[in-house]
N, C-alpha and C positions, 0 to 999 in steps of 0.2 A: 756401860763400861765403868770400873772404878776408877777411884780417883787416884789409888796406888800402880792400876796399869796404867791411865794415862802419863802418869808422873816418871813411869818406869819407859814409857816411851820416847817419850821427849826426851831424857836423858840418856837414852840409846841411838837417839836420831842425831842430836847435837854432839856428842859424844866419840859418833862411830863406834862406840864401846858395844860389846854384847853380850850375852849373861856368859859366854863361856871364860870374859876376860874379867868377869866378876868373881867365877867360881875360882880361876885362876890365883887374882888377888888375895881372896880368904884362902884358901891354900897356902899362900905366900904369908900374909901375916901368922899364919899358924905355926910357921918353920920361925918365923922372926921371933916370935914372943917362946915355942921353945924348938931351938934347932935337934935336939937329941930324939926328937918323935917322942918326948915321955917314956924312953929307957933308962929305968933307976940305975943310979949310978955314974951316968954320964954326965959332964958338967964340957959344955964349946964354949966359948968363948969367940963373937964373931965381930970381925970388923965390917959393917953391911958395908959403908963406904966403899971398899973393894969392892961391892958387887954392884957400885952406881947407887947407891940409895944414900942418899944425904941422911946426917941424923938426924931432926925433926922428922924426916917422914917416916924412919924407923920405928922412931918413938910413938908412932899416929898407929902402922899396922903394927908394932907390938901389942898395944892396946884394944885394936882391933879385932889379933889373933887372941887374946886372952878372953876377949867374952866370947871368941869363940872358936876357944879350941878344943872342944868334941864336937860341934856340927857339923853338919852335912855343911861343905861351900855352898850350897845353890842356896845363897841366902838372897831374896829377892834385892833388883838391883838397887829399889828407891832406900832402901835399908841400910845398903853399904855404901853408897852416895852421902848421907846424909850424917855419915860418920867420918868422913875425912876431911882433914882440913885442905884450904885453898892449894896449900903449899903439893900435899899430898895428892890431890885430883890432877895437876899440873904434872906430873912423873906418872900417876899413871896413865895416862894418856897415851903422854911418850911413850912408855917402855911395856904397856900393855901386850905387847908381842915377845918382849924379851921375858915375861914374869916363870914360861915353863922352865927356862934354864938353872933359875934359883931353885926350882923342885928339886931338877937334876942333879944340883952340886951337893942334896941331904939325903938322908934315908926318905922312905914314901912313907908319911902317913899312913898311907891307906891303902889300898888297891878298888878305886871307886869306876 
């Protein structure tokens, strides 16, 4: 076994997380960093706070969503673990159940 499965394990074990509340996540920063789906012309302007997101951890998946917002979400987990800060691992935890509804409230990316 690797050392990036092990690593992806443990932090699914410890966690409870699982790669679909990972795919979830990048998903999520992807809406955060641009809500409009990349439709020219459109300019939102969002208060995440309304939607439970503190702004530092905004600031964490804006930047998340920006290196990657044309990817595929299934970005392995130890990858997207290794990118958030403390503040930001600690909310998605919590709210790891709540993250499809932020989908729901934008247009879809994608249809994946």
């Amino acid at each position: 076994m690797s050392q990036e499965y092990n690593e992806s394990l443990q932090i699914q074990e410890i966690t409870k997380l699982k790669p679909k509340h990972f795919a979830d996540l990048v998903r999520s920063a992807q809406l955060i960093f641009d809500p409009t789906a990349g439709v020219s012309g459109k300019n939102i302007k969002v208060d995440w706070e309304e939607f439970g997101i503190p702004h530092d951890v905004a600031e964490n998946l804006k930047s998340l969503g920006q290196q990657y917002q044309y990817a595929s979400p299934h970005i392995p987990v130890e990858v997207i673990w290794s990118k958030l800060t403390p503040k930001t691992r600690i909310w998605f935890v919590e709210n790891k159940d709540r993250l499809w509804q932020l989908e729901e409230a934008f247009p879809a990316l994608d249809e994946d």
